[in-house]
C-alpha positions in Angstrom: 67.9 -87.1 255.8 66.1 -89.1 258.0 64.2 -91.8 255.1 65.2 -94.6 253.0 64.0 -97.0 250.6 64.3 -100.7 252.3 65.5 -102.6 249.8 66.0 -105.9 251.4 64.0 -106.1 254.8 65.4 -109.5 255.8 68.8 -109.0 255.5 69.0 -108.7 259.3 69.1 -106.2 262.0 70.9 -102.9 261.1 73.4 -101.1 263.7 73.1 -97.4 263.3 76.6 -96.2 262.6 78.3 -93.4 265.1 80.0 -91.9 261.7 79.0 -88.3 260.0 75.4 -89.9 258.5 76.0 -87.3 255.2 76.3 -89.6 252.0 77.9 -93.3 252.7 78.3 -92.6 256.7 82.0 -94.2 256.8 84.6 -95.1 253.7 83.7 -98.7 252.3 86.5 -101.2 251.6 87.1 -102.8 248.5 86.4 -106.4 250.2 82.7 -105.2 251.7 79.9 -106.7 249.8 77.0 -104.2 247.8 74.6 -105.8 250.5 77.5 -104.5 253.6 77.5 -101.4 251.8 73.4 -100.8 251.9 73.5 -102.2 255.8 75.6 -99.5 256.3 73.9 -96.7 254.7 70.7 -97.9 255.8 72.2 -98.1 259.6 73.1 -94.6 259.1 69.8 -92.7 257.7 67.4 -95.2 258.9 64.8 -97.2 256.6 61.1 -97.5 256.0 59.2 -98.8 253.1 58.2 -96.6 250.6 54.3 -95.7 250.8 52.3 -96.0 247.5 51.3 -92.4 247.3 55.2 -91.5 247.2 55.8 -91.8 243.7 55.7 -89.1 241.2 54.5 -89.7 238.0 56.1 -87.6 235.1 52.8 -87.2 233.2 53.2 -85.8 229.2 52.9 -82.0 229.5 51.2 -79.9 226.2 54.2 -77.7 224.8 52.2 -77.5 221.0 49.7 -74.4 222.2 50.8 -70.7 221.2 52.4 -69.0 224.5 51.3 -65.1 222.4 47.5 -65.4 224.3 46.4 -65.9 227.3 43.4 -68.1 228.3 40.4 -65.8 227.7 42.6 -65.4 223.6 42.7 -68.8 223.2 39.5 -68.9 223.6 38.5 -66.8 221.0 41.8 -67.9 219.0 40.0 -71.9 219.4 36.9 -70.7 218.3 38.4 -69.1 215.0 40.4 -72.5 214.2 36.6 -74.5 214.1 34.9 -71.7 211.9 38.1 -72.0 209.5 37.9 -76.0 209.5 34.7 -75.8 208.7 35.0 -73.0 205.6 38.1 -75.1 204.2 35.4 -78.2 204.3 32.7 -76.3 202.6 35.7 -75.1 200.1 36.9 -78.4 199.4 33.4 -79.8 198.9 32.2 -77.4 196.3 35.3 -77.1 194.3 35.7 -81.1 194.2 31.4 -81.7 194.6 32.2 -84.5 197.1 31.9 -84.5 201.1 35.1 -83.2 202.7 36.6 -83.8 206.3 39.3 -81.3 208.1 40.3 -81.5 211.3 42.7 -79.6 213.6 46.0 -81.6 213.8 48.6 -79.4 215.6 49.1 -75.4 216.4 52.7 -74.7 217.8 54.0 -71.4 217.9 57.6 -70.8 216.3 60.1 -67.8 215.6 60.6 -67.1 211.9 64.4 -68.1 212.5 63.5 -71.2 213.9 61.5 -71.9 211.0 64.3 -70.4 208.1 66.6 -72.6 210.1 65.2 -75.7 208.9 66.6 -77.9 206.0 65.3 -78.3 203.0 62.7 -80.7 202.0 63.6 -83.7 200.6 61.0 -82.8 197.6 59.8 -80.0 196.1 57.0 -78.6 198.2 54.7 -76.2 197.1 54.0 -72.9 198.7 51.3 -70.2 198.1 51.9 -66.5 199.7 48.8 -64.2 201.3 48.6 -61.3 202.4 46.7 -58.2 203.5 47.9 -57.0 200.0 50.4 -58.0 197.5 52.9 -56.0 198.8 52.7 -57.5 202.4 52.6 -61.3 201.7 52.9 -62.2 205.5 51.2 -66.0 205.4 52.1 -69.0 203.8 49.8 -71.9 202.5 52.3 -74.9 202.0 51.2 -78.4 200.0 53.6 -81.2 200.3 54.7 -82.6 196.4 53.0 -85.7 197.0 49.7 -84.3 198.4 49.8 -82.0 195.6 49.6 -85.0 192.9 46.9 -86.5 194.5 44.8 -83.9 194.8 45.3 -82.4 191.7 44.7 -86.0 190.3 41.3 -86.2 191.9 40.4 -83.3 190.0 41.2 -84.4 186.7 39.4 -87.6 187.6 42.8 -89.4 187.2 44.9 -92.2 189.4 48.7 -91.6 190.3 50.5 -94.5 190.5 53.5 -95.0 192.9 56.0 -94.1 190.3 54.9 -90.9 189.8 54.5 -89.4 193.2 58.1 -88.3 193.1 57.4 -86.1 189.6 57.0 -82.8 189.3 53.6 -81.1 188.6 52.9 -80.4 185.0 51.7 -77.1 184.0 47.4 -77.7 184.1 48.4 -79.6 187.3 50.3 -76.2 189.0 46.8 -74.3 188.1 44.6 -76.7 189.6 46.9 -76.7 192.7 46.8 -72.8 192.6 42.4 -73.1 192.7 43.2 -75.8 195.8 45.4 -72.9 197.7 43.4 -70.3 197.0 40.3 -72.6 198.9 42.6 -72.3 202.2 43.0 -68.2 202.0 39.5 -68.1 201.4 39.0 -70.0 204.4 41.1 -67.7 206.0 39.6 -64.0 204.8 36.1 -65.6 205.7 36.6 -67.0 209.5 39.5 -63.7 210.4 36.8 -60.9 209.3 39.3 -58.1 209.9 41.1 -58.3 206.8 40.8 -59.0 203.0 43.3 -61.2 202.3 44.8 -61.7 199.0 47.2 -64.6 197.5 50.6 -63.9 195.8 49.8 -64.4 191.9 52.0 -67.8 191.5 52.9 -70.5 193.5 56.3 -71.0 194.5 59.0 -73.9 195.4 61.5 -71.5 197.6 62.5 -72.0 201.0 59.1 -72.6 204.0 59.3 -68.8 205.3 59.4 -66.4 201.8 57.5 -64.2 204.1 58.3 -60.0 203.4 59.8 -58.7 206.7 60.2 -62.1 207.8 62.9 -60.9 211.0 64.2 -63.6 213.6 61.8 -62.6 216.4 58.7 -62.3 214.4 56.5 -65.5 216.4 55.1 -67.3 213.7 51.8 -69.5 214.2 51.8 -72.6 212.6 48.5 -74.6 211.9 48.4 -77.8 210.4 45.1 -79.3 208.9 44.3 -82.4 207.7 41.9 -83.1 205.0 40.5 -86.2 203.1 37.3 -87.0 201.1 34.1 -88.2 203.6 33.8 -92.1 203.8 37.2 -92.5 202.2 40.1 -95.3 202.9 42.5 -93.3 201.9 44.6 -91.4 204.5 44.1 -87.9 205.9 46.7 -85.0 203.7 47.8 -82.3 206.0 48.6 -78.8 205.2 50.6 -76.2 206.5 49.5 -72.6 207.7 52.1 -70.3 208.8 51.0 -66.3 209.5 52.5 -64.0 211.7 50.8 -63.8 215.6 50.4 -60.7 215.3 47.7 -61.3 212.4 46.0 -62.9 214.8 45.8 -60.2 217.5 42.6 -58.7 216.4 40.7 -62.3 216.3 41.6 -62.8 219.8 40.5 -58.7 220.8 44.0 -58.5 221.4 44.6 -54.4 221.0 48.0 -53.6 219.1 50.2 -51.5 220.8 51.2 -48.3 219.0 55.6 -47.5 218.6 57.0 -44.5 220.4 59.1 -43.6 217.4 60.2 -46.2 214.9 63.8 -45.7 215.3 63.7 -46.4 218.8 61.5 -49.6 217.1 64.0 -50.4 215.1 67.2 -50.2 217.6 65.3 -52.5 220.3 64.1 -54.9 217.0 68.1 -55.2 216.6 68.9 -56.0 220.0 66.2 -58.7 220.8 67.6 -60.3 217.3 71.1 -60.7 218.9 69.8 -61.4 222.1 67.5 -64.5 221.1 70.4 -66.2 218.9 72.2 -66.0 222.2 72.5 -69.4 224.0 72.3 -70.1 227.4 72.7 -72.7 229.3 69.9 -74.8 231.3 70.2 -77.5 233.3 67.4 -79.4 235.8 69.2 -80.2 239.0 67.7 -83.3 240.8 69.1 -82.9 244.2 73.2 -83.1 245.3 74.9 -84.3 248.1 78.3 -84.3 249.4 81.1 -86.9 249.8 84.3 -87.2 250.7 87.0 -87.8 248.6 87.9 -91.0 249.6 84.2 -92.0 249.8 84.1 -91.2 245.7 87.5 -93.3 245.4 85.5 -96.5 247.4 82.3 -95.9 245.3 81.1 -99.0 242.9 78.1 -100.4 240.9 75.3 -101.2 243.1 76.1 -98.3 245.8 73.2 -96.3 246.8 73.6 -92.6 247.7 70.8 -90.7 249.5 70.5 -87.1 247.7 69.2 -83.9 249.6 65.4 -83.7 248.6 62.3 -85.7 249.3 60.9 -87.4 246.3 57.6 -84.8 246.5 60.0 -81.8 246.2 60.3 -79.4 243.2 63.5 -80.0 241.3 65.6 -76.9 240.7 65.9 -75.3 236.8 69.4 -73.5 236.8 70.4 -71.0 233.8 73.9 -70.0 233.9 74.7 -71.1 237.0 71.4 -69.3 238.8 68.4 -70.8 240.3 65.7 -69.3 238.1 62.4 -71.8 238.5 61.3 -74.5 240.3 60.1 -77.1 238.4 58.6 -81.0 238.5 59.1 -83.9 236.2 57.5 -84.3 232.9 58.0 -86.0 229.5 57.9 -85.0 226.0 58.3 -86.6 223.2 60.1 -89.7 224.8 62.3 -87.6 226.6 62.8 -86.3 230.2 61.4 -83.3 230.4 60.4 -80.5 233.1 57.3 -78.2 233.7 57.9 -74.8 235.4 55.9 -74.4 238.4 57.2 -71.4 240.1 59.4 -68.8 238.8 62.3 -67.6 241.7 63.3 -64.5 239.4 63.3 -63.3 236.4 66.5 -63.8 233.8 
């Protein structure tokens, strides 16, 4: 504990103290000022100023990319979401005979119980089931109500006013939804080449994730589009695709692995159910330090205590009172965040 950040370097010449130099050096009265109190911490650990190159940025760190594949997968898995942006163009563009745009907006990765957690839209969504055949309906296409009006609108070559976008759709307006979601599976059969999808025979309202088999550790992928008409003002519509990972194994050359005996398949699918609505805690430890009691009781706004670590050293990631990873600073979302960079052991 040999560095400190000069606050003030005018404030005079600094006796180093003869005290224990761990945390404030010596108890602080009541009557010393904040600046006595630094002069004495800084007399105990020494000071410098802080060098340029010392701080650490927390940069934003990516947490949206599915964790199921590994680089040479994603790969692949990234070269299958441009072919399918392209087909759902080309779709869009010969059913409505106008110049469509999609682009990739976000793929995240999910469990189905994450996902059945959710509450319920505010509106009725719309939702179209695909599957290898109708008996295994493992995707979802979902429309939002209000993206649902407008398209359907453009088809009939009609306007929807603001007043309207919180109606249902009428019968002819369901049908010409059903021909719009049917252009996304399409997409889907045509860029995936391993398998013939099909689409459930109506659309449905239900909850996001009416998905047969749909178990808590299934890992869902979830890829959001969004579409408008070439040259247009209006904005962008997105659209929801949720299928199982494991669809997506054989586009990546990702080679199944075959079940021992399905009751032993079944027993572990149990247990890893139980086990992943377990909580744990998880908490990022900065640094620590120790004090004395009646240093804590002399303690007041403005103190400044010197922790244990350098500013360039890994901060420690603790789950259930363990040291599991080492970790560095990050933000997502607005918040403080960490990024793993070396795993101690395994949970």
């Amino acid at each position: 504990m040999s560095e400190a950040v000069s606050q003030n370097p005018s404030a005079g010449d600094v006796k180093p103290c003869e005290q224990n130099p761990i945390g404030l050096a010596k108890p602080l009265g009541h009557s010393k000022s904040t600046m006595e109190k630094i002069k004495v911490l800084l007399g105990a650990v020494g000071s410098r100023k802080i060098k340029g190159d010392d701080n650490i940025e927390a940069t934003p760190y990516d947490w949206s990319r599915p964790k199921c594949f590994n680089n040479e997968e994603l790969d692949k898995f990234n070269g299958f979401i441009k072919k399918l942006v392209a087909a759902t163009a080309k779709n869009f563009s010969s059913l409505y005979s106008k110049d469509f745009e999609v682009a990739e907006d976000s793929i995240t990765q999910h469990f189905a119980d994450e996902l059945l957690r959710q509450p319920p839209a505010e509106r009725q969504n719309y939702y179209l089931a695909f599957g290898t055949d109708q008996n295994d309906l493992c995707g979802l296409i979902c429309i939002e109500a209000e993206t649902a009006l407008l398209w359907t609108a453009q088809l009939l070559g009609d306007s929807i006013s603001k007043d309207e976008l919180n109606r249902e759709l009428l019968p002819l307006e369901k049908t010409l939804l059903m021909d719009i979601a049917l252009l996304i599976v399409k997409a889907i059969a045509k860029c995936h080449k391993h398998s013939d999808f099909v689409a459930a025979e109506k659309l449905i309202t239900s909850k996001p994730i009416p998905i047969s088999d749909a178990d808590e550790t299934k890992k869902i992928c979830k890829i959001t589009l969004n579409i408008k008409q070439a040259n247009s003002k209006d904005d962008a519509k997105s659209i929801n695709i949720l299928m199982p990972c494991s669809i997506l194994d054989s586009v990546v050359g990702k080679k199944s692995k075959s079940n021992n005996k399905s009751s032993d398949a079944n027993d572990s699918k149990a247990i890893l159910a139980h086990l992943n609505n377990a909580t744990v805690s998880a908490t990022a430890q900065l640094a620590k330090m120790s004090l004395r009691f009646e240093e804590v009781m002399e303690l007041g706004a403005g103190d400044v205590l010197v922790l244990d670590k350098k500013i360039d050293e890994p901060i420690d990631l603790i789950i259930e009172d363990k040291m599991f990873f080492k970790a560095k600073p990050a933000q997502a979302a607005g918040k403080y965040a960490v990024v793993i960079t070396e795993p101690l052991c395994r949970p």
